[in-house]
KOLGU-4560 file (N, C-alpha, C; in nm, 3 decimals, padded with zeros to 5 digits):
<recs>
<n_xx: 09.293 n_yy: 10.363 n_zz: 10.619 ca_xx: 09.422 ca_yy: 10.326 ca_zz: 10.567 c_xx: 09.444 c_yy: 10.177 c_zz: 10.594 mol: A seq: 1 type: UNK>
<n_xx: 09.525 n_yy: 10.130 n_zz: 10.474 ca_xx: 09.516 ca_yy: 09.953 ca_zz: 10.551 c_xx: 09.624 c_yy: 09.950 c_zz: 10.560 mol: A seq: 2 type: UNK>
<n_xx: 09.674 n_yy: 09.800 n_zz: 10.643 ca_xx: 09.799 ca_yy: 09.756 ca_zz: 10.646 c_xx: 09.848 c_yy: 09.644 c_zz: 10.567 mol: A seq: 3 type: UNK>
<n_xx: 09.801 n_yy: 09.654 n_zz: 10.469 ca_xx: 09.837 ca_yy: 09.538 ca_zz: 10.389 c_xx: 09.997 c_yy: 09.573 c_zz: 10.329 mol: A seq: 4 type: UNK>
<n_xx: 10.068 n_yy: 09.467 n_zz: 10.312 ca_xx: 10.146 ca_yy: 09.489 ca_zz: 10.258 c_xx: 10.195 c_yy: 09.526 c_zz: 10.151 mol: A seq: 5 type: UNK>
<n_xx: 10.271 n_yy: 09.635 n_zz: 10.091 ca_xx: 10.282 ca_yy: 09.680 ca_zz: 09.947 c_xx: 10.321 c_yy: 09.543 c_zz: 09.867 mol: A seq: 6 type: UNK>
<n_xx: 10.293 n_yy: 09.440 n_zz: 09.802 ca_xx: 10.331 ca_yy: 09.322 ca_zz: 09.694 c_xx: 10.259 c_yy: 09.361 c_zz: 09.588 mol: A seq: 7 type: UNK>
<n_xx: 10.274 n_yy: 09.312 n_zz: 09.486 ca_xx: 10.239 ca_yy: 09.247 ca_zz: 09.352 c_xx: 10.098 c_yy: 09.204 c_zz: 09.357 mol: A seq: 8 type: UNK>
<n_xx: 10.114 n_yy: 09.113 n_zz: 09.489 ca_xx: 09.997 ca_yy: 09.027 ca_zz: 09.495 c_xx: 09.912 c_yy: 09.084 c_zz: 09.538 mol: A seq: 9 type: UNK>
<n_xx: 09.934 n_yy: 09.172 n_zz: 09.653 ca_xx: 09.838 ca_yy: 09.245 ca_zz: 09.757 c_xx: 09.759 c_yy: 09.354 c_zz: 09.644 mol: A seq: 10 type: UNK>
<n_xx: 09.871 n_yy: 09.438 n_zz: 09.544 ca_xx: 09.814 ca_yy: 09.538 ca_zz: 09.459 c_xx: 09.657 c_yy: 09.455 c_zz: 09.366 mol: A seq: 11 type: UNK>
<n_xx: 09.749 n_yy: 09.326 n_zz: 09.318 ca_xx: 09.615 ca_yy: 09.283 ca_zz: 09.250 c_xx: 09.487 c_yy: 09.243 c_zz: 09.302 mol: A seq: 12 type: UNK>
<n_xx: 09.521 n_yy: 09.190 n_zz: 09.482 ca_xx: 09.387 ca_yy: 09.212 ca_zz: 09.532 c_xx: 09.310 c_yy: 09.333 c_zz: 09.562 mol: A seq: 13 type: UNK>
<n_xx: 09.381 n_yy: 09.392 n_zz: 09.608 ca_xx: 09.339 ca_yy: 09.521 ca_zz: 09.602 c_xx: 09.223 c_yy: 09.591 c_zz: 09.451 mol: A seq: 14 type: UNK>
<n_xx: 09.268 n_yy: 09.574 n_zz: 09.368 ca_xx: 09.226 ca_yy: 09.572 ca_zz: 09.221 c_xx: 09.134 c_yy: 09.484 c_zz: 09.184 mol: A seq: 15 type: UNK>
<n_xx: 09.081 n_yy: 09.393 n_zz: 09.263 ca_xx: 08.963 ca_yy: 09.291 ca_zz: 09.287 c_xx: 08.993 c_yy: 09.206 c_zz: 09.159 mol: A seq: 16 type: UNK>
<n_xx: 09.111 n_yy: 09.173 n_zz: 09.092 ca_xx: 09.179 ca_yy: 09.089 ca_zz: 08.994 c_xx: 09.211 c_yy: 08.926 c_zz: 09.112 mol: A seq: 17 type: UNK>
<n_xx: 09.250 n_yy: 08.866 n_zz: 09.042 ca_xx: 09.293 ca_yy: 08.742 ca_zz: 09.032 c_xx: 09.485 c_yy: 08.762 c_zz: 09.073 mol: A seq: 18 type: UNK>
<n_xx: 09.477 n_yy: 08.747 n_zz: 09.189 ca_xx: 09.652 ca_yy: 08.775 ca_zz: 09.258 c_xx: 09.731 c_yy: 08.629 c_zz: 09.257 mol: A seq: 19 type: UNK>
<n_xx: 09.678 n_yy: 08.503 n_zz: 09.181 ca_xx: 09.786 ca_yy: 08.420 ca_zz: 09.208 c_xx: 09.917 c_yy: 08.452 c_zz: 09.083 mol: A seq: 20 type: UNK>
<n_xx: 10.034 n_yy: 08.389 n_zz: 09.084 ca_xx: 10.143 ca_yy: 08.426 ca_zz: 09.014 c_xx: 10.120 c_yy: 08.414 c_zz: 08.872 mol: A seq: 21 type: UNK>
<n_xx: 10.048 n_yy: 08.285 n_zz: 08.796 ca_xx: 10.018 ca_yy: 08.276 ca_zz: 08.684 c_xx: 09.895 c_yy: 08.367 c_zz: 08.623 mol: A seq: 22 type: UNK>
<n_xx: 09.777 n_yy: 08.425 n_zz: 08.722 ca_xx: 09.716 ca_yy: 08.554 ca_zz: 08.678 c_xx: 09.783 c_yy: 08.668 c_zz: 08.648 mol: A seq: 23 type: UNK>
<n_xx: 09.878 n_yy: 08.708 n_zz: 08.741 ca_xx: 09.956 ca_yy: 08.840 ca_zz: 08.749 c_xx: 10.034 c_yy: 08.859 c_zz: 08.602 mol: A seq: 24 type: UNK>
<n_xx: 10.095 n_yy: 08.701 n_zz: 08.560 ca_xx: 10.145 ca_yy: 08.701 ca_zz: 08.463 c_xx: 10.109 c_yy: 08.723 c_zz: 08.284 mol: A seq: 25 type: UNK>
<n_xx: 09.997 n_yy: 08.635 n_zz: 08.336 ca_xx: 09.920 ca_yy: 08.658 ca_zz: 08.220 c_xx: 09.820 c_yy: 08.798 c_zz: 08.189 mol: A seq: 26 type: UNK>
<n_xx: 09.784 n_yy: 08.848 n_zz: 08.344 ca_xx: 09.757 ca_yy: 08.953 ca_zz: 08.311 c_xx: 09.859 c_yy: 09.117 c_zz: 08.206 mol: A seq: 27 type: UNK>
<n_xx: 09.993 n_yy: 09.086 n_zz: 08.263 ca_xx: 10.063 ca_yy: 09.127 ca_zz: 08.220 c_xx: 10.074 c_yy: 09.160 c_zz: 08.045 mol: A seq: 28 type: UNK>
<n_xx: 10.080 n_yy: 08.990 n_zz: 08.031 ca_xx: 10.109 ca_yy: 08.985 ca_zz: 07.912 c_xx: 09.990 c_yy: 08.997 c_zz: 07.824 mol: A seq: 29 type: UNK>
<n_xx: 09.882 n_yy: 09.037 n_zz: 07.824 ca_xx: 09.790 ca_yy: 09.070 ca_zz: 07.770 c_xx: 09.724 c_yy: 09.211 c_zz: 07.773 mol: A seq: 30 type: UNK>
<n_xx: 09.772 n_yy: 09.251 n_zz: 07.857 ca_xx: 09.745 ca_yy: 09.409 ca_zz: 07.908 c_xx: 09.824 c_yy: 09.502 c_zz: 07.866 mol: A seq: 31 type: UNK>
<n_xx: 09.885 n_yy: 09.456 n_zz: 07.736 ca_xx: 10.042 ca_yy: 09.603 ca_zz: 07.729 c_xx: 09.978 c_yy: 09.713 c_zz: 07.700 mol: A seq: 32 type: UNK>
<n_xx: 10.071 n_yy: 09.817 n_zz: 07.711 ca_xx: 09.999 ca_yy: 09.944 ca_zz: 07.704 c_xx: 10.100 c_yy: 10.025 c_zz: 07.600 mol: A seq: 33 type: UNK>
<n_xx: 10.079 n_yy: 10.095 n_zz: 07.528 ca_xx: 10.145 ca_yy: 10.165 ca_zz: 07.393 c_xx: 10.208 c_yy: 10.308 c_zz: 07.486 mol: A seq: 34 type: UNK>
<n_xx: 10.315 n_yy: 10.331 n_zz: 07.467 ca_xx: 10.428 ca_yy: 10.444 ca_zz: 07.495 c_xx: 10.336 c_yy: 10.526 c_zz: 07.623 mol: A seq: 35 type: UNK>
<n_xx: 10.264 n_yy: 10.577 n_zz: 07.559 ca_xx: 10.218 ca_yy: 10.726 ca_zz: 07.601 c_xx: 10.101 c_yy: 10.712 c_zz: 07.666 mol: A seq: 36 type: UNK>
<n_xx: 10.068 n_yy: 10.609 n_zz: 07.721 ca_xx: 09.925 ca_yy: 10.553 ca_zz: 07.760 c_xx: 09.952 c_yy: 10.547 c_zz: 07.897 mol: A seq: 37 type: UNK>
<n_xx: 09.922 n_yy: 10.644 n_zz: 08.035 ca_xx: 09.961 ca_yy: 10.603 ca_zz: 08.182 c_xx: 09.892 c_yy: 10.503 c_zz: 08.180 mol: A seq: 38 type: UNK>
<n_xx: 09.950 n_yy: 10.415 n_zz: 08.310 ca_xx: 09.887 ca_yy: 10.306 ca_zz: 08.384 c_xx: 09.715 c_yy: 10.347 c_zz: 08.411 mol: A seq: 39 type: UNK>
<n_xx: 09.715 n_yy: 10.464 n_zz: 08.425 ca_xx: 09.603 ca_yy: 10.496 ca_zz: 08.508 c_xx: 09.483 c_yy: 10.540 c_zz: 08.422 mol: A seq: 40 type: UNK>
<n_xx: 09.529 n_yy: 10.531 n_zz: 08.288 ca_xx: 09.440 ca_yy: 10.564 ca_zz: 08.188 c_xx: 09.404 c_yy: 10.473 c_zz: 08.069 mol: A seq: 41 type: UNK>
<n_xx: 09.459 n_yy: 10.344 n_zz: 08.130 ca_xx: 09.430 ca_yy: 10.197 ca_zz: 08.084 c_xx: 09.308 c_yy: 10.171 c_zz: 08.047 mol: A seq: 42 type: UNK>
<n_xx: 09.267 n_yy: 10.163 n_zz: 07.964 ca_xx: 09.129 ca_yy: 10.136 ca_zz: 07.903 c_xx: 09.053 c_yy: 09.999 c_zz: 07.979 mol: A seq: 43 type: UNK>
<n_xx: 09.108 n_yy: 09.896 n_zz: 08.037 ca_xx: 09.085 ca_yy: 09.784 ca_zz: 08.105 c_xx: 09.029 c_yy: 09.818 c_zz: 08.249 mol: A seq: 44 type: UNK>
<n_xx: 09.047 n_yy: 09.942 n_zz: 08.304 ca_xx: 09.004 ca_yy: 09.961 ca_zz: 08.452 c_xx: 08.896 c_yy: 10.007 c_zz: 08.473 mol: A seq: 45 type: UNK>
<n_xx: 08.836 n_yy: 09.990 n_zz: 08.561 ca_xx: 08.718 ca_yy: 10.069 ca_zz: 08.661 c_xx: 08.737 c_yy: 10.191 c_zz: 08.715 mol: A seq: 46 type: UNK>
<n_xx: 08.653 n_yy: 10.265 n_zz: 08.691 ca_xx: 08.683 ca_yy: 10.409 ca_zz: 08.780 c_xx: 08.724 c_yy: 10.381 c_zz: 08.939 mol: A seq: 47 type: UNK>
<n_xx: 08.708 n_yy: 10.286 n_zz: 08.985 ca_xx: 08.756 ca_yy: 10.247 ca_zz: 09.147 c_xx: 08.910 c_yy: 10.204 c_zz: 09.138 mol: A seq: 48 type: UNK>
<n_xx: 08.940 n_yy: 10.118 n_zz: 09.049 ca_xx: 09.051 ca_yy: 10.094 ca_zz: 08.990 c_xx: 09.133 c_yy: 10.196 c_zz: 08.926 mol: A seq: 49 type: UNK>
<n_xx: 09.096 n_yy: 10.291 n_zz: 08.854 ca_xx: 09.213 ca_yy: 10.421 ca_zz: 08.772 c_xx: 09.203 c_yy: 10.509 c_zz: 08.907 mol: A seq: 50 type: UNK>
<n_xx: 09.159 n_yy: 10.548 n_zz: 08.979 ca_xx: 09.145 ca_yy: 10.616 ca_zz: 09.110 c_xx: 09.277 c_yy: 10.525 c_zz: 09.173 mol: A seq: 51 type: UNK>
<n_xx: 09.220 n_yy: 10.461 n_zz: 09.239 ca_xx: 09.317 ca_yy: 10.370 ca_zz: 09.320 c_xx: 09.453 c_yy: 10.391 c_zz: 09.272 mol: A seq: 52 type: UNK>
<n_xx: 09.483 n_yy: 10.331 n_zz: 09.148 ca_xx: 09.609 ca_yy: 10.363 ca_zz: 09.104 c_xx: 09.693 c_yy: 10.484 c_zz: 09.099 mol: A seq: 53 type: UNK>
<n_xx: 09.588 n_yy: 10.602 n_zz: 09.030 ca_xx: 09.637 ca_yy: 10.707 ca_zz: 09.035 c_xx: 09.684 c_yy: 10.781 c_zz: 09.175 mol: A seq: 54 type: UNK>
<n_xx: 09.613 n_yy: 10.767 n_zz: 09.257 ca_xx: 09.593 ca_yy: 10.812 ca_zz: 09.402 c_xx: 09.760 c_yy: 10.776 c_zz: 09.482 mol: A seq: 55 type: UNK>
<n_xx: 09.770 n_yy: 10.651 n_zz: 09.466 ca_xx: 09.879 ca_yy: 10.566 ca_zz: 09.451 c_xx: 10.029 c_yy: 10.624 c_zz: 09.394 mol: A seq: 56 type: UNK>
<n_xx: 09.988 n_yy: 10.651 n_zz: 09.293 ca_xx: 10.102 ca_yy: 10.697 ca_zz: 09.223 c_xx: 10.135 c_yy: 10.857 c_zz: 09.250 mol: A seq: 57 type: UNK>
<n_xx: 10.024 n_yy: 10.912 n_zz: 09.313 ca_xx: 10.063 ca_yy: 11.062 ca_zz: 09.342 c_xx: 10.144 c_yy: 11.085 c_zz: 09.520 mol: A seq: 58 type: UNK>
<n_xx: 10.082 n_yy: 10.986 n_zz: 09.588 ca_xx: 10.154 ca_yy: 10.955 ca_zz: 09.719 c_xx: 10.262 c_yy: 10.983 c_zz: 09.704 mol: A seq: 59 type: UNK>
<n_xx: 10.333 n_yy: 10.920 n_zz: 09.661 ca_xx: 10.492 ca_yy: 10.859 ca_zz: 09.619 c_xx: 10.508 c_yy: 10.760 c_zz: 09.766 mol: A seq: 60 type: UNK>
<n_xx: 10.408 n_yy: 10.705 n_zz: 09.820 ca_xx: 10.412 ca_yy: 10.623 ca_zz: 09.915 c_xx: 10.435 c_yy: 10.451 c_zz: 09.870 mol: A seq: 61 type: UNK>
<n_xx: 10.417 n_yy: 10.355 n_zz: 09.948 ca_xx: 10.498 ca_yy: 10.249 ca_zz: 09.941 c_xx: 10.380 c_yy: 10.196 c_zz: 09.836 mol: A seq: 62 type: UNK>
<n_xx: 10.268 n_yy: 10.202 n_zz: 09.815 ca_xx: 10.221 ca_yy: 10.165 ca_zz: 09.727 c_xx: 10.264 c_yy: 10.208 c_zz: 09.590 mol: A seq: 63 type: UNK>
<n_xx: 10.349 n_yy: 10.321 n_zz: 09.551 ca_xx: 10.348 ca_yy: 10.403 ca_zz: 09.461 c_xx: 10.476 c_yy: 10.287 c_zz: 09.435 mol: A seq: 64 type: UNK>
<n_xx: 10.546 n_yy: 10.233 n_zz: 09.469 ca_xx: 10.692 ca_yy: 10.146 ca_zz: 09.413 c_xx: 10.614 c_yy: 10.053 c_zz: 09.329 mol: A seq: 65 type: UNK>
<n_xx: 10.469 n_yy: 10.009 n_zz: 09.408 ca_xx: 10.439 ca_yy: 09.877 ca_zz: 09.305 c_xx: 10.387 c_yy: 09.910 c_zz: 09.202 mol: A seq: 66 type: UNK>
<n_xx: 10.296 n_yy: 09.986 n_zz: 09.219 ca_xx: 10.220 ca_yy: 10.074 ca_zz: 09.099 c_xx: 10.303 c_yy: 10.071 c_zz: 09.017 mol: A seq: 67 type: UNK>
<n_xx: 10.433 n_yy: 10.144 n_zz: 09.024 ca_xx: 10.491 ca_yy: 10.176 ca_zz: 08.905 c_xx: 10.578 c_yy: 10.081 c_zz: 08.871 mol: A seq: 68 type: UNK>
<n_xx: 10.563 n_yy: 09.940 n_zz: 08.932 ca_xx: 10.642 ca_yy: 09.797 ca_zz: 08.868 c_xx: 10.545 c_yy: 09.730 c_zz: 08.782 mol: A seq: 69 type: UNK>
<n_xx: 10.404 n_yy: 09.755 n_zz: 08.810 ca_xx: 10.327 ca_yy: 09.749 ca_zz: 08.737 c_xx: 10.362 c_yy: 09.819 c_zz: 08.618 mol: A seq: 70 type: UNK>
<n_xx: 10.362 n_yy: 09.958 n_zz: 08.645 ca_xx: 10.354 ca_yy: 10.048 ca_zz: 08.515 c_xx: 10.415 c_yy: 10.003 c_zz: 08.417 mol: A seq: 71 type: UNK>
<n_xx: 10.558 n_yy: 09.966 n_zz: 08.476 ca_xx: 10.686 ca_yy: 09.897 ca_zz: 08.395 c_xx: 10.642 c_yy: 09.832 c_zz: 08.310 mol: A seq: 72 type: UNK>
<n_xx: 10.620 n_yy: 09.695 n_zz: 08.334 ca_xx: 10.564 ca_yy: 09.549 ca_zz: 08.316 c_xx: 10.478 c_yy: 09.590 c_zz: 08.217 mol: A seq: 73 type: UNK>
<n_xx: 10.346 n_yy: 09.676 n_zz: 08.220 ca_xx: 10.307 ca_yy: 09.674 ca_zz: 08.112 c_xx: 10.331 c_yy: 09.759 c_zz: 08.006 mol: A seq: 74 type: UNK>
<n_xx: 10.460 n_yy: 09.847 n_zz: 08.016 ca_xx: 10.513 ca_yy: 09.935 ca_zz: 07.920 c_xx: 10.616 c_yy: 09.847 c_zz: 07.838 mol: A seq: 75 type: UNK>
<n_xx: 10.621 n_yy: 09.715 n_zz: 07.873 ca_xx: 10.771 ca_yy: 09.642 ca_zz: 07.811 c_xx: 10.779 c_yy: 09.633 c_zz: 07.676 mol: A seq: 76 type: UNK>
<n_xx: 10.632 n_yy: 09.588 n_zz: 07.611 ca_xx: 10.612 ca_yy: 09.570 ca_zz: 07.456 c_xx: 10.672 c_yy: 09.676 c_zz: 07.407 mol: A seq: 77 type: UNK>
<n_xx: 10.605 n_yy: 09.814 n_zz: 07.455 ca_xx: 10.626 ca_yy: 09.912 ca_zz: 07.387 c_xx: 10.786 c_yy: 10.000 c_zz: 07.397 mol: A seq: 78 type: UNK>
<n_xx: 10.841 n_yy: 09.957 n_zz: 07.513 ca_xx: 10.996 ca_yy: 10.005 ca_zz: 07.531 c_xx: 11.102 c_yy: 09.930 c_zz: 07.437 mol: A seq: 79 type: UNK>
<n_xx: 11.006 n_yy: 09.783 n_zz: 07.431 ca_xx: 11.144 ca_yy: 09.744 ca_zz: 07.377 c_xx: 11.119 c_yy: 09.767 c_zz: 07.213 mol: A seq: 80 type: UNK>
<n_xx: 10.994 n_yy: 09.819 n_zz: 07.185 ca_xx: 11.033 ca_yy: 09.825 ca_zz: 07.074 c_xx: 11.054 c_yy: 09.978 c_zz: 07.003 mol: A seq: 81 type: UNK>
<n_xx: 11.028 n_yy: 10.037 n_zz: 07.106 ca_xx: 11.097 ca_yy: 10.226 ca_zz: 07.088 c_xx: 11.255 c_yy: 10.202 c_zz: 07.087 mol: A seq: 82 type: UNK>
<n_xx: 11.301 n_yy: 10.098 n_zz: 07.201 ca_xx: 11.446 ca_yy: 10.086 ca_zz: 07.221 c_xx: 11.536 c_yy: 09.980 c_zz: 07.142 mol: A seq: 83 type: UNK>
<n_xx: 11.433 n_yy: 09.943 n_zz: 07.079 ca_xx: 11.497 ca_yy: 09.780 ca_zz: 06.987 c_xx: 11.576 c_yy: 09.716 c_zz: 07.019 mol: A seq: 84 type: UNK>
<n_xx: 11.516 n_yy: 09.694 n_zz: 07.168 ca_xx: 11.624 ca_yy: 09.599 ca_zz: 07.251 c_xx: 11.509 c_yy: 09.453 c_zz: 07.287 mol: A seq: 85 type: UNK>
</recs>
C-alpha cells in the first residue's frame, strides 16, 4: 500500500503519464470519452493502468475521489453536449 498522496498529480504518476499541470491538461483535452465509455475501459490504457483505475474506483477509498475527477474531466465533451450546456 503506498502513502502517496491522493492528487491529480500523484494519480498521473502513478499511471506512469506525464504529471506536470500543462500534461494533465492536455491530456484531458484530448482524451474525451463518449457517454457510456467508463474511465476504465478507455481505449488509451494499459492493462496495469485499467486495473489500477478500476481497483480504485471499486475501493470507494481516497483514491476513488480522484479517479472519478478524472472520470469527470474526461466525460465533459460528452455531458455538455447530452446537456447542451
Amino acid at each position: 500500500m503506498t502513502s502517496t498522496t491522493p492528487r491529480m498529480t500523484n494519480l498521473f504518476l502513478q499511471l506512469g503519464l506525464d504529471a506536470s499541470e500543462q500534461a494533465i491538461a492536455d491530456f484531458i483535452i484530448t482524451h474525451q470519452l463518449p457517454a457510456d465509455t467508463y474511465i476504465s475501459d478507455a481505449p488509451y490504457w494499459d492493462e496495469g493502468q485499467r486495473q489500477f483505475l478500476a481497483e480504485q474506483l471499486k475501493s470507494d477509498g481516497a483514491w476513488a475521489i480522484i479517479v472519478d475527477q478524472l472520470n469527470e474531466s474526461l466525460h465533459e465533451d460528452a455531458v455538455k453536449k447530452i446537456t447542451g450546456l
